[in-house]
C-alpha positions as CSV (number, residue, x, y, z in Angstrom):
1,X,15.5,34.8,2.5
2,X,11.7,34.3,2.9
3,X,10.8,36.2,6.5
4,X,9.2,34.1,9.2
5,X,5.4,33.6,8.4
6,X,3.1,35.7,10.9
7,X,1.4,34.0,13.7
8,X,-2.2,32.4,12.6
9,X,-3.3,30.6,15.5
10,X,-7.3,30.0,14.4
11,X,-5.3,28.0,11.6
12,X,-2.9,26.1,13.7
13,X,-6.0,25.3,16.4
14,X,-8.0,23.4,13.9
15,X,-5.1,21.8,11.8
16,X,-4.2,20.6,15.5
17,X,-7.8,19.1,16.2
18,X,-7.8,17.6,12.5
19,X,-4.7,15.8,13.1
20,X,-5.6,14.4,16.5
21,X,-8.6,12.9,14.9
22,X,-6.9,11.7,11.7
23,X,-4.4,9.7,13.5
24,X,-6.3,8.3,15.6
25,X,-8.8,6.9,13.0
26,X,-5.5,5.6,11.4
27,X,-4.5,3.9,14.5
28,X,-7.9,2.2,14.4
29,X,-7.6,0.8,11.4
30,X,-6.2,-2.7,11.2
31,X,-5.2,-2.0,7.2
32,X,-3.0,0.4,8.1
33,X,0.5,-0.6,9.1
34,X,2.1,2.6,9.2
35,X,1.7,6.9,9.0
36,X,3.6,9.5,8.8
37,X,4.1,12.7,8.5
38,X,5.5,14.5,5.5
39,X,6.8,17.8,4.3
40,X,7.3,20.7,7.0
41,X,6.0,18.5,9.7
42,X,8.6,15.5,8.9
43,X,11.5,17.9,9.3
44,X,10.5,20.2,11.5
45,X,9.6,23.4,9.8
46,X,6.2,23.4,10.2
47,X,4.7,27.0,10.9
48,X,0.5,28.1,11.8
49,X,0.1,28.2,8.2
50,X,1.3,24.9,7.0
51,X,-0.3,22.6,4.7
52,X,-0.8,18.9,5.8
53,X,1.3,15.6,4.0
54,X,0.4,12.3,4.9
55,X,2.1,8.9,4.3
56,X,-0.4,6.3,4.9
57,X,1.5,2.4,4.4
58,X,-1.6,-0.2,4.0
59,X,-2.3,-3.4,3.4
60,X,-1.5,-4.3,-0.4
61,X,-4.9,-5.7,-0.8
62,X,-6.6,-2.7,0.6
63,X,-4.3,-0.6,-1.8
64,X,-7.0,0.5,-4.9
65,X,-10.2,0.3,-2.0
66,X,-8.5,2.8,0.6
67,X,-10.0,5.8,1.7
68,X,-8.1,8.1,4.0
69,X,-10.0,8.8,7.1
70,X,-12.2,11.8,7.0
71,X,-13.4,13.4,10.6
72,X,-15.0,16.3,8.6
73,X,-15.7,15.2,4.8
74,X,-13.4,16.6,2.4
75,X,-15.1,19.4,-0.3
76,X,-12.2,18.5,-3.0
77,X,-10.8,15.6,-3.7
78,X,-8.4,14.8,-6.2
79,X,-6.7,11.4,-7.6
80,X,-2.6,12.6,-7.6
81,X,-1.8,9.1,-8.0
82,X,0.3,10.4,-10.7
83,X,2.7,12.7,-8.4
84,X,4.5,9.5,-7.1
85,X,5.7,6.0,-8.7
86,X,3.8,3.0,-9.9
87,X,2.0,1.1,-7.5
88,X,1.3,3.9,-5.1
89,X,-1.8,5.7,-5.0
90,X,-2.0,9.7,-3.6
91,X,-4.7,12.0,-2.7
92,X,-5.2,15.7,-2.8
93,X,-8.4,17.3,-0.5
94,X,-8.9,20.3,0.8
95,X,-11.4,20.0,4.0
96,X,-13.4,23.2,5.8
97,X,-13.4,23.3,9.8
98,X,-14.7,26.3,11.6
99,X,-15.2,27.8,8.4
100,X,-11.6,28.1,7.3
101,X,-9.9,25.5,4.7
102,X,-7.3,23.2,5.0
103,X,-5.4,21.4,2.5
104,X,-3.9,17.9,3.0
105,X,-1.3,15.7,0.4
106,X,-1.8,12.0,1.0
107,X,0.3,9.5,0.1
108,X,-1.0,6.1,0.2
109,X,2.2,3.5,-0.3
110,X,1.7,-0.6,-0.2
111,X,3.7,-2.5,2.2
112,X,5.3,-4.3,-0.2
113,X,6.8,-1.0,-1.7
114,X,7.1,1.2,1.7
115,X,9.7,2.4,3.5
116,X,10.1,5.1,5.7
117,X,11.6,8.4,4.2
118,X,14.6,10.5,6.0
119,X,12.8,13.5,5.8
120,X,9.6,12.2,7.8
121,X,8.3,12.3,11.6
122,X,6.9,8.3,12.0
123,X,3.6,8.2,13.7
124,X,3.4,4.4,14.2
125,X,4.4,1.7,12.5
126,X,3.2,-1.9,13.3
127,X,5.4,-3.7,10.6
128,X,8.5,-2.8,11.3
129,X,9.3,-0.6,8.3
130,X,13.0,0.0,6.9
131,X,13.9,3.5,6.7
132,X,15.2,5.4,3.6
133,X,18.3,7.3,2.8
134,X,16.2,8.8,0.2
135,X,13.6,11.9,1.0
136,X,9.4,11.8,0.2
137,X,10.7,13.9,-2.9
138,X,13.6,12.2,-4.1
139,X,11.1,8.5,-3.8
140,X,8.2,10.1,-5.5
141,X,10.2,10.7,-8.4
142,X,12.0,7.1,-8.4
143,X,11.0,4.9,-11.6
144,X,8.8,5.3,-13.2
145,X,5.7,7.5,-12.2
146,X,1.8,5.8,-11.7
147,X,-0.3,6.9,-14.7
148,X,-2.9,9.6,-14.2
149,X,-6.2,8.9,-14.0
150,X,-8.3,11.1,-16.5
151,X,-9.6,14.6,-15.2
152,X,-12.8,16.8,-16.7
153,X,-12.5,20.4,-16.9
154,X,-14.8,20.8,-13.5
155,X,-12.2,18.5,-11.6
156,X,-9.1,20.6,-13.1
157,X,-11.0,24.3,-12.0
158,X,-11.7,22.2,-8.6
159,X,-8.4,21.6,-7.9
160,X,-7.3,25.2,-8.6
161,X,-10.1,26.5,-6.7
162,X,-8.8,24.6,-3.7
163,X,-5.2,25.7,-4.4
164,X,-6.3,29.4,-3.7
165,X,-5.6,29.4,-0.3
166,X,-2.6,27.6,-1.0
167,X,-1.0,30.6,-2.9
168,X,-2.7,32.9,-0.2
169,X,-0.3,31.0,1.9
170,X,2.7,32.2,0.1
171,X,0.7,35.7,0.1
172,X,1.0,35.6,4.2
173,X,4.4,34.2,3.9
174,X,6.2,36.5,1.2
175,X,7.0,33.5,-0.4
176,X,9.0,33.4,-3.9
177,X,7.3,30.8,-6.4
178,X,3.8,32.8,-5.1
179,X,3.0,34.7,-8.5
180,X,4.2,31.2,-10.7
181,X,0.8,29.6,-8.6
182,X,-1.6,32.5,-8.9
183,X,-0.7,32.3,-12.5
184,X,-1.1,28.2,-12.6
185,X,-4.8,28.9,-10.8
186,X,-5.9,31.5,-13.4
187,X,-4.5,34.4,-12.4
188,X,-2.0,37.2,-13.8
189,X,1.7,36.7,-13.8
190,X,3.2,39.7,-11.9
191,X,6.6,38.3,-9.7
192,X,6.8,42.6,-8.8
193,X,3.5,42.9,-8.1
194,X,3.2,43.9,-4.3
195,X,1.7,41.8,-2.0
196,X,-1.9,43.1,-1.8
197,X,-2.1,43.0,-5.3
198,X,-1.6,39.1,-5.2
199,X,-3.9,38.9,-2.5
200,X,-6.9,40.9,-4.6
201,X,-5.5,38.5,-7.6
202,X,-7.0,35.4,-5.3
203,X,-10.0,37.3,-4.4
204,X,-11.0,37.8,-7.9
205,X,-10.3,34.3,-8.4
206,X,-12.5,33.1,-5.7
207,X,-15.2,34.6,-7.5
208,X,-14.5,33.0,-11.1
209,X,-15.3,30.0,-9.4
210,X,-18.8,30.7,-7.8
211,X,-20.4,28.8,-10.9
212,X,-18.5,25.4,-9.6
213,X,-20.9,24.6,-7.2
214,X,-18.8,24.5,-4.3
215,X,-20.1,27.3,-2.0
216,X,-18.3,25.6,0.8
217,X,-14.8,26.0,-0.6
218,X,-16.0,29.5,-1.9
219,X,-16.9,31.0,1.5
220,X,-13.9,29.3,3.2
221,X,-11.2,30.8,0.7
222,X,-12.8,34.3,1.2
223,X,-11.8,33.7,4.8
224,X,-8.9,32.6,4.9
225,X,-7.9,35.7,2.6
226,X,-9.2,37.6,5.4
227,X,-6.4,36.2,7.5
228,X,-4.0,36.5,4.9
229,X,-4.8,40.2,4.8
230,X,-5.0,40.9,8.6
231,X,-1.2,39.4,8.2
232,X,0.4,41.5,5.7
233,X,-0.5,44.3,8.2
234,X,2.0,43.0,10.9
């Protein structure tokens, strides 16, 4: 059993402020008739180091034009329309606050296709949405899946740049699956390799990716390693 993640409160703070502003933005917007939240925040398990998934239900006319509201401009963003079924459209951005990056999944559903998962925490719904039996996993694999859009080599190496500190997440955590991500970013597969090794893995990552032209993301990887690494002290 993975032990309980070590306490990252800088992280938590500006995921919190993020949040607020997200959903109120959503709330403000007449095209949206429902959010939610998704993964470790729909059933409860979030912790400080949590990654953010969104379900957004809009309008179906506003489907293809929607862009998920952005209180600090994302650095990445990636089209992961392909990750659920046709006629849904998904995002993928990784946003820096006070230096430090966060990650958010969006899933952006039509309301002619929606309903609520059982695994989600509703944040408002203005159209009266049915509820699922089925979980966000078990509908993003239903039927058949939305086709990808194409991707260059620089959008492929900016995704896996943004999914460093993802896997530095699993660093923090002790989490299995961690060394099956470094290796999807670039990085060697070692599942024995201790936990400081993975961690200096990332860091020479980071600095693989300094020709992308994404300083930003660059800098706020670097420090969110550094938190990683004040963790695996405690």
């Amino acid at each position: 059993m993975t032990a309980a993640a070590p306490p990252a409160p800088r992280l938590a703070a500006l995921r919190s402020r993020w949040l607020d502003a997200v959903t109120a933005e959503l709330r403000d917007d007449p095209a949206v008739a429902g959010a939610a939240l998704a993964g470790s925040f729909g059933t409860g398990r979030a912790d400080d180091w949590s990654d953010v998934d969104l379900l957004v239900v809009v309008s179906d006319a506003r489907l293809d034009g929607y862009a998920p509201p952005a209180p600090v401009e994302p650095v990445i963003t990636i089209d992961a329309r392909h990750n659920g079924p046709r006629g849904t459209r998904g995002l993928s951005s990784q946003y820096v606050t006070d230096g430090l990056p966060l990650w958010a999944d969006w899933y952006v559903h039509p309301v002619s296709l929606a309903s609520w998962p059982s695994d989600c925490d509703v944040l408002f719904d203005r159209h009266g949405i049915e509820r699922s039996p089925l979980t966000l996993s078990e509908q993003l694999a239903s039927g058949e899946p939305e086709p990808p859009t194409p991707k260059g080599p620089g959008e492929e190496r900016a995704l896996k740049l943004g999914l460093v500190p993802v896997a530095g997440k699993g660093v923090a955590r002790r989490s299995p699956g961690t060394a099956e991500l470094i290796a999807f970013i670039g990085g060697p597969y070692d599942p024995d390799a201790p936990w400081d090794e993975h961690l200096a893995a990332l860091r020479r990552l980071l600095g693989d990716f300094a020709d992308l032209g994404l300083p930003v993301s660059v800098a706020a990887g670097h420090a969110y390693l550094d938190l990683v690494a004040d963790a695996l002290t405690r």
